[in-house]
C-alpha positions, 0 to 999 in steps of 0.5 A: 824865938821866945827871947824876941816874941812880943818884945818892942826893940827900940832903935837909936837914931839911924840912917832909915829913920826906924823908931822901932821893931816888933816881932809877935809869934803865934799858932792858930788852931792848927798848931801852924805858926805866924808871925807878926812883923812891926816896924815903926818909922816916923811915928807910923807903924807897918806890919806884916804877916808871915807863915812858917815855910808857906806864903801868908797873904796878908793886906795893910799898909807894909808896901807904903814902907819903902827903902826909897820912902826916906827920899820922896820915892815911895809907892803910895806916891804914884798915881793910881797905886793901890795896895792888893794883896801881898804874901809872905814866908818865914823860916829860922835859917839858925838860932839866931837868923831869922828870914821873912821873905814878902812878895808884893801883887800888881 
């Protein structure tokens, strides 16, 4: 974890337009751990933040980040949608994986 905290990687030109992730780990007063997640296409930065094994809910600008953006289909685009809250989860499934699963609200 601490080879990657804070640390932006930059990505060479790609199919999904991605500039950059950034992954910024941190424990409240609680000692519980969260994470950060930052991911830059086009020049716009998306973020998203994440508990260590329990949902985090968390409101930004991450559901405009979309698999369909690239092709005129994100969801920023239909009438009338608007973002609410959102919750997401992390865990180290090994030393070098890490999963964070997001689950969006309508």
């Amino acid at each position: 974890m601490s080879q990657v905290n804070s640390k932006k990687l930059i990505f060479m030109d790609n199919e999904f337009l991605l500039d950059f992730v950034m992954l910024e780990f941190f424990e409240d007063t609680y000692n519980k751990l969260f994470l950060k997640l930052s991911l830059s296409r086009r020049g716009k930065v998306y973020e998203l933040r994440a508990a260590r094994h329990s949902w985090q809910p968390f409101q930004s600008n991450f559901y405009k980040f979309s698999p369909f953006d690239r092709l005129n289909y994100a969801t920023d685009q239909v009438p009338g949608y608007k973002s609410g809250t959102s919750f997401a989860s992390f865990a180290w499934l090994d030393e070098c994986t890490l999963e964070i699963m997001m689950r969006y609200t309508d």
